[in-house]
PyMOL Python script that loads the backbone (N, CA, C, O; Angstrom):
from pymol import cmd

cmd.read_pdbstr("""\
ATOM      1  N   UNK A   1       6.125   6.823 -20.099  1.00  0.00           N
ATOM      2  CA  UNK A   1       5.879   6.113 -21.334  1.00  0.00           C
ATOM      3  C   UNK A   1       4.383   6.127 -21.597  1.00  0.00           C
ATOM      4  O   UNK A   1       3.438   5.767 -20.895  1.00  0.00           O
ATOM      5  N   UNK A   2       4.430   6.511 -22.491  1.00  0.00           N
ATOM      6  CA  UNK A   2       2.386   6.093 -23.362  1.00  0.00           C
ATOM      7  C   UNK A   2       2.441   5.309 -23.556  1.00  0.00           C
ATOM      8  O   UNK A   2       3.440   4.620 -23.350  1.00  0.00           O
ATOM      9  N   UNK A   3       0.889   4.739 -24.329  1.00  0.00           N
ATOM     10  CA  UNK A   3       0.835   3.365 -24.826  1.00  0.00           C
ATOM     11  C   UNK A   3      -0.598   3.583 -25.257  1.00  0.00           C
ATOM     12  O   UNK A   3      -1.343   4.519 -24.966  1.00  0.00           O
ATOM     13  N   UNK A   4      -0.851   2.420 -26.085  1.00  0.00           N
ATOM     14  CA  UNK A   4      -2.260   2.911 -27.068  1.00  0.00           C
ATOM     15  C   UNK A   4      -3.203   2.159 -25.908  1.00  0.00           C
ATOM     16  O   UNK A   4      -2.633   1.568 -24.991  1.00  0.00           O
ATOM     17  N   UNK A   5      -4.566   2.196 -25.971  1.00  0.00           N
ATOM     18  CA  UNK A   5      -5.501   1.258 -25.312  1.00  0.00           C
ATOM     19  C   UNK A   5      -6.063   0.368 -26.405  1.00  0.00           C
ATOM     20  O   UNK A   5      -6.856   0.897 -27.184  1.00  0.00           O
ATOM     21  N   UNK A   6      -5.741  -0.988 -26.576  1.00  0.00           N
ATOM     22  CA  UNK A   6      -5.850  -1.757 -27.894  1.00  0.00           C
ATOM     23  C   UNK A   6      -7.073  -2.559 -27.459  1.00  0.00           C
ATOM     24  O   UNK A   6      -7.104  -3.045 -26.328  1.00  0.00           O
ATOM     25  N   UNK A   7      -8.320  -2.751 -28.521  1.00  0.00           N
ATOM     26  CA  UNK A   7      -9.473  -2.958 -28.422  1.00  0.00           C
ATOM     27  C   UNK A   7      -9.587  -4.340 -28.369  1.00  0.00           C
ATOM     28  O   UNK A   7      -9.309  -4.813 -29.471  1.00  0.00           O
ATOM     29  N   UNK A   8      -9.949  -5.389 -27.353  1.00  0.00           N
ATOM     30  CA  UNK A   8      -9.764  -6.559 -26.931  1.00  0.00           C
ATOM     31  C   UNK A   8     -11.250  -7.231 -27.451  1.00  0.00           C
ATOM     32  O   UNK A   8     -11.674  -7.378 -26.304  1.00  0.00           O
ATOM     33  N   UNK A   9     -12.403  -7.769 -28.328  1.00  0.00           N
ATOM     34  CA  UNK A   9     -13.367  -7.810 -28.161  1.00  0.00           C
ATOM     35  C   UNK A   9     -14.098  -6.506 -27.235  1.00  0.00           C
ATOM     36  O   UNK A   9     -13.668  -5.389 -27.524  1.00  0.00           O
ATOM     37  N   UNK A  10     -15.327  -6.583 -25.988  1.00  0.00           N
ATOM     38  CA  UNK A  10     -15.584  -5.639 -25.625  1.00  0.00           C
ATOM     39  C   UNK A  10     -14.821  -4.586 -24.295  1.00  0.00           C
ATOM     40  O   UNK A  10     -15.089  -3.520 -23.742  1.00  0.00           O
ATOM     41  N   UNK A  11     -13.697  -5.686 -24.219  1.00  0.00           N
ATOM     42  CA  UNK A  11     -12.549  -4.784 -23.316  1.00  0.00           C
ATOM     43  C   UNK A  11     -11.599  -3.828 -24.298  1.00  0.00           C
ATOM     44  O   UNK A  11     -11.657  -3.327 -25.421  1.00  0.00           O
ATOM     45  N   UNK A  12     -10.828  -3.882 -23.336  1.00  0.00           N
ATOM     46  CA  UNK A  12      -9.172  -2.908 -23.952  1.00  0.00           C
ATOM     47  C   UNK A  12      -7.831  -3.555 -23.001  1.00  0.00           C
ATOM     48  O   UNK A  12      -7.765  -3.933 -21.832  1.00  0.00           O
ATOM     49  N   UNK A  13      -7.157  -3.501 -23.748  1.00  0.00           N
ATOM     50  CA  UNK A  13      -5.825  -4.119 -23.216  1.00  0.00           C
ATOM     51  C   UNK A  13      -4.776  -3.394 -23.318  1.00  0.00           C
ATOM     52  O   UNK A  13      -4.969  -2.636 -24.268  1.00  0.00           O
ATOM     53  N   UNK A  14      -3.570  -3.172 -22.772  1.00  0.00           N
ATOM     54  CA  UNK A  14      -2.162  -2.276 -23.032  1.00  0.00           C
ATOM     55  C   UNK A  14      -1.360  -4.000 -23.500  1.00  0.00           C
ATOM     56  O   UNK A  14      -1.678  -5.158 -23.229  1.00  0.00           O
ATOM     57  N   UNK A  15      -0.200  -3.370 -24.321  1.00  0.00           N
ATOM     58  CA  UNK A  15       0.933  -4.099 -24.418  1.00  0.00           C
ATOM     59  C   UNK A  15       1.931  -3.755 -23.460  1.00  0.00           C
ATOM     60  O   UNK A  15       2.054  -2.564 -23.171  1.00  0.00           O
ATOM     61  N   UNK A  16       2.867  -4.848 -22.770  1.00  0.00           N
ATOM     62  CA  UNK A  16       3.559  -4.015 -21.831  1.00  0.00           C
ATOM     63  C   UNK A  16       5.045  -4.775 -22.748  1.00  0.00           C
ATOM     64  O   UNK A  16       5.183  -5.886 -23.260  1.00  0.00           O
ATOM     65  N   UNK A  17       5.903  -3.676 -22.645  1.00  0.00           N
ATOM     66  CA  UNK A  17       7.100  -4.194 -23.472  1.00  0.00           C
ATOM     67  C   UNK A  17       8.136  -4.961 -22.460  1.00  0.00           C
ATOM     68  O   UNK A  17       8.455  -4.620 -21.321  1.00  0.00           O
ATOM     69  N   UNK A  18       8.507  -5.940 -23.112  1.00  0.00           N
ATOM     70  CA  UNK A  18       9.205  -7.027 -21.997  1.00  0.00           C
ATOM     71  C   UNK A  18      10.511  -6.760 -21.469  1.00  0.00           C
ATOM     72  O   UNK A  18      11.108  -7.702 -20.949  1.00  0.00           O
ATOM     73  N   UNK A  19      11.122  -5.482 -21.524  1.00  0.00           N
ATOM     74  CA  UNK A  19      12.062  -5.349 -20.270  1.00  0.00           C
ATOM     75  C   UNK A  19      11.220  -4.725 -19.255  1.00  0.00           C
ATOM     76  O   UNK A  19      11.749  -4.809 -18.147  1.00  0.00           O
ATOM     77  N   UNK A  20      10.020  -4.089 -19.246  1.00  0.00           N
ATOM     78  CA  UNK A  20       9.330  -3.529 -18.608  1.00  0.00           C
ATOM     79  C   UNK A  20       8.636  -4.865 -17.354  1.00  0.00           C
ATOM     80  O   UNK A  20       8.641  -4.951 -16.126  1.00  0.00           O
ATOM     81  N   UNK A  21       8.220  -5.542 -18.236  1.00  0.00           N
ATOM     82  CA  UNK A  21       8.033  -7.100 -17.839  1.00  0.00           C
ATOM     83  C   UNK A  21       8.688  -7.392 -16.749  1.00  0.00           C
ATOM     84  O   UNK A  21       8.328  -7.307 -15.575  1.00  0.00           O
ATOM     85  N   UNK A  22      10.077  -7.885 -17.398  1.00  0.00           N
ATOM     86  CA  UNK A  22      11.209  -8.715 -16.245  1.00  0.00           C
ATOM     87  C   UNK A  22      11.266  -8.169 -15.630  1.00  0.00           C
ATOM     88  O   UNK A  22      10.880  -8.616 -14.550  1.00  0.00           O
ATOM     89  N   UNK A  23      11.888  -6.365 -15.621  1.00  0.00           N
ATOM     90  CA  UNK A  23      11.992  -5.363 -14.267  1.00  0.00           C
ATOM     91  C   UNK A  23      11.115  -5.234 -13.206  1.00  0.00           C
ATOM     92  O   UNK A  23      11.552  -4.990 -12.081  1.00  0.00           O
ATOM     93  N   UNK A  24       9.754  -5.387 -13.454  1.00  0.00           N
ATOM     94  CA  UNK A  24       8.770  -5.800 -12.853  1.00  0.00           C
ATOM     95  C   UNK A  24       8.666  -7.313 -11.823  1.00  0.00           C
ATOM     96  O   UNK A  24       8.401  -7.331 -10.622  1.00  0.00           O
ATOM     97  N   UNK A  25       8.934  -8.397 -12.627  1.00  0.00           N
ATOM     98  CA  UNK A  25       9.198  -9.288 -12.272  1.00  0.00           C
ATOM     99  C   UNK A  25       7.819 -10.048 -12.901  1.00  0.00           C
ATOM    100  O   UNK A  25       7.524 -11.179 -12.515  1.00  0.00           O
ATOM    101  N   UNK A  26       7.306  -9.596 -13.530  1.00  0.00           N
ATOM    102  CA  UNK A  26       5.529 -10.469 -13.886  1.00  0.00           C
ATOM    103  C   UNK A  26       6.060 -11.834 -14.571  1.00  0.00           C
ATOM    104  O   UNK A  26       7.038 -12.026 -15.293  1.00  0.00           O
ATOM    105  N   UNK A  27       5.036 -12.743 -14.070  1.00  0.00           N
ATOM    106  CA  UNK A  27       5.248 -13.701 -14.541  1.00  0.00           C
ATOM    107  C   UNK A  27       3.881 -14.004 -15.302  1.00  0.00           C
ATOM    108  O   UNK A  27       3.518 -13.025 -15.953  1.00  0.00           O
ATOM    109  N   UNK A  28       3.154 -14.936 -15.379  1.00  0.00           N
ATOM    110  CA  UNK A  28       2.081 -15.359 -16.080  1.00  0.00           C
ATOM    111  C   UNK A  28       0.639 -14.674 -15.859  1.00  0.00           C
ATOM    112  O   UNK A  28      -0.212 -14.565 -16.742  1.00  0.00           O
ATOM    113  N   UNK A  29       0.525 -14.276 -14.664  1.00  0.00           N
ATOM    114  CA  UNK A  29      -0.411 -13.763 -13.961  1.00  0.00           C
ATOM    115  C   UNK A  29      -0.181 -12.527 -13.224  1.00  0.00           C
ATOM    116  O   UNK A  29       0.897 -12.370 -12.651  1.00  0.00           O
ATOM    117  N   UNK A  30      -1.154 -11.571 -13.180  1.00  0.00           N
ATOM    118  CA  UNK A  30      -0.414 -10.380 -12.149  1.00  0.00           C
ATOM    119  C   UNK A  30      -1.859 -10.067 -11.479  1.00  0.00           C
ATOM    120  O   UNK A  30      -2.940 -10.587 -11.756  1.00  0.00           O
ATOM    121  N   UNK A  31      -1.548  -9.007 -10.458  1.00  0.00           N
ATOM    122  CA  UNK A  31      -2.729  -8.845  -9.937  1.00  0.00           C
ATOM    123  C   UNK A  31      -2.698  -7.336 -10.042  1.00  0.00           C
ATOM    124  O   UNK A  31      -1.651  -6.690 -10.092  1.00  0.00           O
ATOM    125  N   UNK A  32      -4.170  -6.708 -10.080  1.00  0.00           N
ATOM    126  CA  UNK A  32      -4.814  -5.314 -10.498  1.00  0.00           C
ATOM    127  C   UNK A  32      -5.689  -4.853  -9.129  1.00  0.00           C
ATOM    128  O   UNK A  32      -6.285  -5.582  -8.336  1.00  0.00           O
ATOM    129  N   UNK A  33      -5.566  -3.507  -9.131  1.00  0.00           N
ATOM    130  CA  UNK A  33      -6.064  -2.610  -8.337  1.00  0.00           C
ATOM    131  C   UNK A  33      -6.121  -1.094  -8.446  1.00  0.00           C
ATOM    132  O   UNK A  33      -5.217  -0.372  -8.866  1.00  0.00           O
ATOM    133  N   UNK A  34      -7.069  -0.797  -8.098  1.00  0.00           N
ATOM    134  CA  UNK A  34      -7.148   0.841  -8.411  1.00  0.00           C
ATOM    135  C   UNK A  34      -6.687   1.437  -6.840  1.00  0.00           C
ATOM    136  O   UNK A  34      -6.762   0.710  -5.849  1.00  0.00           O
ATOM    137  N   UNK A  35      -6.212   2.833  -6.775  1.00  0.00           N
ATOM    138  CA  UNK A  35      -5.523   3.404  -5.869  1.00  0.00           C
ATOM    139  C   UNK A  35      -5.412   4.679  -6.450  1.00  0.00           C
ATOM    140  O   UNK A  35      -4.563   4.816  -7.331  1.00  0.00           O
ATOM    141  N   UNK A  36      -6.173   5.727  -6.095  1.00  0.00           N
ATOM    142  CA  UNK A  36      -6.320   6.740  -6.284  1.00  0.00           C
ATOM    143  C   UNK A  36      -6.472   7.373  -7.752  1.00  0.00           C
ATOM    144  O   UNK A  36      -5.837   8.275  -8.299  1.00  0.00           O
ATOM    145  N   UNK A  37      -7.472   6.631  -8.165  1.00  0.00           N
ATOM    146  CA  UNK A  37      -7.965   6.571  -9.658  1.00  0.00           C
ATOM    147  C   UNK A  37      -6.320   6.355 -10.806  1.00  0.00           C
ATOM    148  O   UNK A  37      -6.007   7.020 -11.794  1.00  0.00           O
ATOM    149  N   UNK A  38      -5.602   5.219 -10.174  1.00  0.00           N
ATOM    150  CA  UNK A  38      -4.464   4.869 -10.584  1.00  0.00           C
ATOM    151  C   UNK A  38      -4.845   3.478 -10.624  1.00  0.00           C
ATOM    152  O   UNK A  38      -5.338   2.912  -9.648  1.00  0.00           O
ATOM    153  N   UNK A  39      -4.556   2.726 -12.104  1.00  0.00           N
ATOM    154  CA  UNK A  39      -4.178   1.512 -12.018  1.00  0.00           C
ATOM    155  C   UNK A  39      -3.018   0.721 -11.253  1.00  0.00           C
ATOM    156  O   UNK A  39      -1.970   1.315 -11.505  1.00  0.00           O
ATOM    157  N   UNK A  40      -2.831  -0.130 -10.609  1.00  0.00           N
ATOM    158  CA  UNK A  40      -1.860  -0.513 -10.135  1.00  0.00           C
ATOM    159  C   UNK A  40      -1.160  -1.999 -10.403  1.00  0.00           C
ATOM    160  O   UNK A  40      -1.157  -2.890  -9.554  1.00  0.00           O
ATOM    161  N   UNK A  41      -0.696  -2.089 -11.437  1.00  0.00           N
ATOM    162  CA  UNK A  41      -0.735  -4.049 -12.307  1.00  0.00           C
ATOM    163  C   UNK A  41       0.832  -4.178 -11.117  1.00  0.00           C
ATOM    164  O   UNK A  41       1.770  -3.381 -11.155  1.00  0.00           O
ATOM    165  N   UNK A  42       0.724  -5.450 -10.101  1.00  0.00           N
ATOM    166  CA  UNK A  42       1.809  -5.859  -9.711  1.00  0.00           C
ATOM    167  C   UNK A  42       1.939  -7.499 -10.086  1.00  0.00           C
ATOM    168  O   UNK A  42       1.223  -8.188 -10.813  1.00  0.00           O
ATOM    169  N   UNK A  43       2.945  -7.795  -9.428  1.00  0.00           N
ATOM    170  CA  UNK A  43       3.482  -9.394  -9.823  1.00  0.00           C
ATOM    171  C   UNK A  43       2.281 -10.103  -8.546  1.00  0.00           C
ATOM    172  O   UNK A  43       1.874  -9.634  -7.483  1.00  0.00           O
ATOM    173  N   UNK A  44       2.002 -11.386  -9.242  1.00  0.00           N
ATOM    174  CA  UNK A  44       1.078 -12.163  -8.212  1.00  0.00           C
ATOM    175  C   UNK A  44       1.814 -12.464  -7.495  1.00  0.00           C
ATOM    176  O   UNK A  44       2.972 -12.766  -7.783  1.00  0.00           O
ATOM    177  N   UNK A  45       1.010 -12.457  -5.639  1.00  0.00           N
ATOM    178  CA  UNK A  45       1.436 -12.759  -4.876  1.00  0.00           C
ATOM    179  C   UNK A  45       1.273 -13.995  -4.022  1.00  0.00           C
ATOM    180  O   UNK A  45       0.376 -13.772  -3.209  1.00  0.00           O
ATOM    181  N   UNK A  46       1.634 -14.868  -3.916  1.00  0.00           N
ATOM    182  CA  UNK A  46       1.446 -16.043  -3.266  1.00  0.00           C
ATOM    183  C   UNK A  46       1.711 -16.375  -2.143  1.00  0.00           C
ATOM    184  O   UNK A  46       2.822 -16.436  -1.617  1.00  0.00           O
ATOM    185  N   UNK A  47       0.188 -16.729  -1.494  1.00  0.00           N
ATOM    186  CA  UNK A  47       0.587 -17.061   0.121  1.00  0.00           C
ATOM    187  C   UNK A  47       1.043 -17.638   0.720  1.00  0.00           C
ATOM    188  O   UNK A  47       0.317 -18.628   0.802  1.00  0.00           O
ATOM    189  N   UNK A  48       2.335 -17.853   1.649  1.00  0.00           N
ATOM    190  CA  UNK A  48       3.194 -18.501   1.765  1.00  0.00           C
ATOM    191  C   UNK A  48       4.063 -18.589   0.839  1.00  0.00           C
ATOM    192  O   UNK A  48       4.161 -19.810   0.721  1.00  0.00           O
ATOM    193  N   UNK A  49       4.596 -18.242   0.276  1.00  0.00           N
ATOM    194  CA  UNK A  49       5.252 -18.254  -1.248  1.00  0.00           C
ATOM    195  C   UNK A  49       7.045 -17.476  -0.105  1.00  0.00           C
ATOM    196  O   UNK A  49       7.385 -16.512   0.581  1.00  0.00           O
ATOM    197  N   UNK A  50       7.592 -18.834  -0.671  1.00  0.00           N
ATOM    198  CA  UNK A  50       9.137 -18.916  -0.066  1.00  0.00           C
ATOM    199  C   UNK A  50       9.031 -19.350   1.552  1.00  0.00           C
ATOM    200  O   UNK A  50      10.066 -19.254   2.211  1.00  0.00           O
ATOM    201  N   UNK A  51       8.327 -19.623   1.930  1.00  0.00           N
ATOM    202  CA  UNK A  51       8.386 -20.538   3.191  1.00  0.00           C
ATOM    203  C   UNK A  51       8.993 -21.992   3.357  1.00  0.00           C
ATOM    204  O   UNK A  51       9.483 -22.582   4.320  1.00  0.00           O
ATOM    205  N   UNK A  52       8.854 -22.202   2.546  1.00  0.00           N
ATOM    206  CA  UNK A  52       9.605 -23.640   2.647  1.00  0.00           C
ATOM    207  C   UNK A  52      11.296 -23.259   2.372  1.00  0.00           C
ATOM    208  O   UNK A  52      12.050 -23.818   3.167  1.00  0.00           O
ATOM    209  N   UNK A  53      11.597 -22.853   1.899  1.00  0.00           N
ATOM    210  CA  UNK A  53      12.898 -22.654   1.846  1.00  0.00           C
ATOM    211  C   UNK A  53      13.204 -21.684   3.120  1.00  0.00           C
ATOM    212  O   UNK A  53      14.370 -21.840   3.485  1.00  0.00           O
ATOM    213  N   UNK A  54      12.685 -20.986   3.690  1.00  0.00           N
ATOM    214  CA  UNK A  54      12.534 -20.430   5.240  1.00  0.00           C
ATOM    215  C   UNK A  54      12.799 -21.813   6.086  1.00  0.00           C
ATOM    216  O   UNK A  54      13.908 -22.168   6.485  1.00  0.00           O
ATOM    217  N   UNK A  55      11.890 -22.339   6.231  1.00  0.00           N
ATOM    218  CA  UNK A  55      12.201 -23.691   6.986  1.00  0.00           C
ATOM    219  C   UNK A  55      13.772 -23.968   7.223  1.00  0.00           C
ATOM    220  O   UNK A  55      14.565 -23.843   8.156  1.00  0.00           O
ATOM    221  N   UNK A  56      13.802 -24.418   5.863  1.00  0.00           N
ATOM    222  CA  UNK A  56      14.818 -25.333   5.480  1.00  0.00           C
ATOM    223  C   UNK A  56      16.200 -24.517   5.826  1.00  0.00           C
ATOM    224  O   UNK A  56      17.277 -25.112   5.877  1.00  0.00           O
ATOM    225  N   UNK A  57      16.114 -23.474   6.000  1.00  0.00           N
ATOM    226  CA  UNK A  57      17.195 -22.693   6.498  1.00  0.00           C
ATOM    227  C   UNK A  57      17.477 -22.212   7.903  1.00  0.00           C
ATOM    228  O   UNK A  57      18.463 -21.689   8.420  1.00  0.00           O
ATOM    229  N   UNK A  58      16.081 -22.624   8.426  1.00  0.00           N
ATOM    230  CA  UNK A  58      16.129 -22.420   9.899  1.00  0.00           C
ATOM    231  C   UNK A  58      16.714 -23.449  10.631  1.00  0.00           C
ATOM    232  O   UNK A  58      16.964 -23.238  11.818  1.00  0.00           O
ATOM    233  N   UNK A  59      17.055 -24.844   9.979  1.00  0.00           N
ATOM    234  CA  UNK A  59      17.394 -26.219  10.593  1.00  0.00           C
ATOM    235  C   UNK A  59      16.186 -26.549  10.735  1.00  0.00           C
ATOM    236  O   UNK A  59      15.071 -26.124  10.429  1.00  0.00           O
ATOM    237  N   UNK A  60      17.060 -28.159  11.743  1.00  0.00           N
ATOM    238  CA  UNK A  60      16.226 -28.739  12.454  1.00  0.00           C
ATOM    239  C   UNK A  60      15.519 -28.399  13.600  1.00  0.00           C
ATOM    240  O   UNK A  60      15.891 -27.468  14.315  1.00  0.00           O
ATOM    241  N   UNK A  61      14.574 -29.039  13.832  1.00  0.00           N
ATOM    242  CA  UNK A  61      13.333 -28.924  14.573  1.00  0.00           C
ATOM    243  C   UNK A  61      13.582 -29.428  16.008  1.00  0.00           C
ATOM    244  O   UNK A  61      12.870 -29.061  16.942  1.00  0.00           O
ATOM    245  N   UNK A  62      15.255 -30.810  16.249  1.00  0.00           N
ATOM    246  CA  UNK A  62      15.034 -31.362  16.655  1.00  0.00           C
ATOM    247  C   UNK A  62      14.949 -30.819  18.362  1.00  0.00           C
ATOM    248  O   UNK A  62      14.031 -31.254  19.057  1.00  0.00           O
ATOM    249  N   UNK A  63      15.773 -30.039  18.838  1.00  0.00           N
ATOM    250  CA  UNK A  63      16.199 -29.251  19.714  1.00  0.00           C
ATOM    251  C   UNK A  63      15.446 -28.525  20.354  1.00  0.00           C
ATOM    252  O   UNK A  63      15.844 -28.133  21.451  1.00  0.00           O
ATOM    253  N   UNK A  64      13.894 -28.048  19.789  1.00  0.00           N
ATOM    254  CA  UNK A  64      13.074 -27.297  20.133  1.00  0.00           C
ATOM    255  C   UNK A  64      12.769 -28.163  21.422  1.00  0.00           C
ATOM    256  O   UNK A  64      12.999 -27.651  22.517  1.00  0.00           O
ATOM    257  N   UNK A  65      12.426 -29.036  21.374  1.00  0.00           N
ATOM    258  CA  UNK A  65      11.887 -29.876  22.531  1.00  0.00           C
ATOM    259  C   UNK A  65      12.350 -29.519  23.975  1.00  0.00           C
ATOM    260  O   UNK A  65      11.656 -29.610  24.987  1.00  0.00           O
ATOM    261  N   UNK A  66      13.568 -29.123  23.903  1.00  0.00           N
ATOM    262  CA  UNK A  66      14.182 -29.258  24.948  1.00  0.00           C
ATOM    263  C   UNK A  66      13.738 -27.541  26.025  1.00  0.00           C
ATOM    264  O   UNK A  66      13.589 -27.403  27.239  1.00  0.00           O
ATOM    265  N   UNK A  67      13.644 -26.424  24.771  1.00  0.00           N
ATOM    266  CA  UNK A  67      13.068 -25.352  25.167  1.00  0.00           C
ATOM    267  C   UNK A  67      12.056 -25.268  25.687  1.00  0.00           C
ATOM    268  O   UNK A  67      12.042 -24.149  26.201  1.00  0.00           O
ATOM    269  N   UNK A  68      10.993 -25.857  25.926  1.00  0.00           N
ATOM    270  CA  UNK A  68       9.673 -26.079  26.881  1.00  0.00           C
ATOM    271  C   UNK A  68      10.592 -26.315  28.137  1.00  0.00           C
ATOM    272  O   UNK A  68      10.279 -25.463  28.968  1.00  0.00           O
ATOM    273  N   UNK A  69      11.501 -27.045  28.569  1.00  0.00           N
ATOM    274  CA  UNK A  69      11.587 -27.426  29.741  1.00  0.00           C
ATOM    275  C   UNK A  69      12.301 -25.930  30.520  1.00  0.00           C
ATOM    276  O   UNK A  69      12.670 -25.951  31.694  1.00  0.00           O
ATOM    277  N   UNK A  70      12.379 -25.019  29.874  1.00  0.00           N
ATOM    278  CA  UNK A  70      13.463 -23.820  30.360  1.00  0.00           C
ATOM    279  C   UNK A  70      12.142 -23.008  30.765  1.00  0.00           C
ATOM    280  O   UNK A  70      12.229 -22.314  31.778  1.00  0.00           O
ATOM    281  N   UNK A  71      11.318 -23.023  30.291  1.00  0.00           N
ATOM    282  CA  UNK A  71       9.992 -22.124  30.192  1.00  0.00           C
ATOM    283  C   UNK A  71       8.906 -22.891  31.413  1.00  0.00           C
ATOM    284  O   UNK A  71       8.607 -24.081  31.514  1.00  0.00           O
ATOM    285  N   UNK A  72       8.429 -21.594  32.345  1.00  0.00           N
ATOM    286  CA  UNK A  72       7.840 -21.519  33.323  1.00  0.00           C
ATOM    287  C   UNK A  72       8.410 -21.870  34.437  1.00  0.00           C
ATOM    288  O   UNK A  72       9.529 -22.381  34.391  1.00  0.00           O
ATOM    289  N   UNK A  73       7.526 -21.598  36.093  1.00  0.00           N
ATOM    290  CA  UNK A  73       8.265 -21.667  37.034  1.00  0.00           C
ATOM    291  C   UNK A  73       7.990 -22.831  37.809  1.00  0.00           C
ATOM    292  O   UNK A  73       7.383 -23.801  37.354  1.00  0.00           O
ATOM    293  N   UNK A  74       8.398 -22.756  38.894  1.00  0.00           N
ATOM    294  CA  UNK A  74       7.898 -23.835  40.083  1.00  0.00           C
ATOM    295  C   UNK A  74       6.658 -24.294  40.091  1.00  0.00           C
ATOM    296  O   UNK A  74       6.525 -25.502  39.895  1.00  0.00           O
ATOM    297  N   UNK A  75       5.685 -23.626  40.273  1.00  0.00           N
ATOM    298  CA  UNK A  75       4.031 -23.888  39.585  1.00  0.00           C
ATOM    299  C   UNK A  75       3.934 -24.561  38.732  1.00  0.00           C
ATOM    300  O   UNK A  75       3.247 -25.536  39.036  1.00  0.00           O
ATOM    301  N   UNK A  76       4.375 -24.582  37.459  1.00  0.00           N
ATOM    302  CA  UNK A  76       4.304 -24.885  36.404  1.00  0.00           C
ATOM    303  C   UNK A  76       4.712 -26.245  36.265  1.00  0.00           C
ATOM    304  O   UNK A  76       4.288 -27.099  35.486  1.00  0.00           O
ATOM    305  N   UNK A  77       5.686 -26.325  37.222  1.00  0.00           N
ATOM    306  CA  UNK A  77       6.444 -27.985  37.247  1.00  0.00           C
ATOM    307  C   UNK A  77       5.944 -28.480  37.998  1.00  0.00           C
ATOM    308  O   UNK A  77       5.417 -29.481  37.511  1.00  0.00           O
ATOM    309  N   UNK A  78       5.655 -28.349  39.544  1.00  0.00           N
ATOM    310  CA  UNK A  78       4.591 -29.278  39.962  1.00  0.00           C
ATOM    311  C   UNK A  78       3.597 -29.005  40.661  1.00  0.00           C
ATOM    312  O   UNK A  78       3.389 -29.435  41.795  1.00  0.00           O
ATOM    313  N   UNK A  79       2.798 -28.151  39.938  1.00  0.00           N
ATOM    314  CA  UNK A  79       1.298 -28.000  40.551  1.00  0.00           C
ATOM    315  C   UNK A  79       0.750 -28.011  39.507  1.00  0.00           C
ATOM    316  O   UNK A  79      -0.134 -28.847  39.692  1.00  0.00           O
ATOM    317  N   UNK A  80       0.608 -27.499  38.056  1.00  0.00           N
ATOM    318  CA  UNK A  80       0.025 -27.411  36.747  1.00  0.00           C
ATOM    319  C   UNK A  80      -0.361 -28.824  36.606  1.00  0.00           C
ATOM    320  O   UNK A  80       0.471 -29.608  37.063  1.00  0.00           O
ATOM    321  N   UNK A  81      -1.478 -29.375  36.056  1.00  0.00           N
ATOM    322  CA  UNK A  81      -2.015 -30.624  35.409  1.00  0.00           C
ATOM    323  C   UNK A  81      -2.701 -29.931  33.917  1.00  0.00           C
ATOM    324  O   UNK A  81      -3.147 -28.811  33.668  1.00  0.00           O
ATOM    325  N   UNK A  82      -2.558 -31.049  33.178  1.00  0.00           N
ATOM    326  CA  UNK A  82      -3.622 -30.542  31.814  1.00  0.00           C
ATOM    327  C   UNK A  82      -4.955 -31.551  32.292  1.00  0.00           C
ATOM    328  O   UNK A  82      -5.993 -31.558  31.629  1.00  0.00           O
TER     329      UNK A  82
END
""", "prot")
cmd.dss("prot")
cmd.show_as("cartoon", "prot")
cmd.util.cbc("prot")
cmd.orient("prot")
């Protein structure tokens, strides 16, 4: 697909047509990079972005506790001090 380079004040801007958009997934913001004298416009990426719902699918936490006690040896149980 072409597209014109439309004169922004002293930039230039493309129109991007909005199934092009959604297929993409862009939302309000995107992020830019060059890569082999290639523009590259992707969807912003956010750090940690879907972790909490990771969590929340992993369960509870409560049980972990008990896994320290399986971990290390004889040493560890009674000769180690902190």
């Amino acid at each position: 697909m072409k597209t014109d380079l439309i004169r922004i004040g002293n930039s230039r801007g493309i129109r991007i047509p909005k199934p092009l958009i959604e297929q993409c997934g862009f939302g309000d913001e995107v992020e830019l990079r060059v890569e082999n004298e290639r523009l590259i416009i992707s969807p912003e990426r956010l750090p940690r972005r879907g972790w909490e719902e990771k969590f929340r699918a992993a369960g509870s936490s409560v049980k972990d506790e008990h896994l320290l006690e399986k971990i290390g040896n004889e040493f560890d149980r009674k000769e180690w001090r902190w």
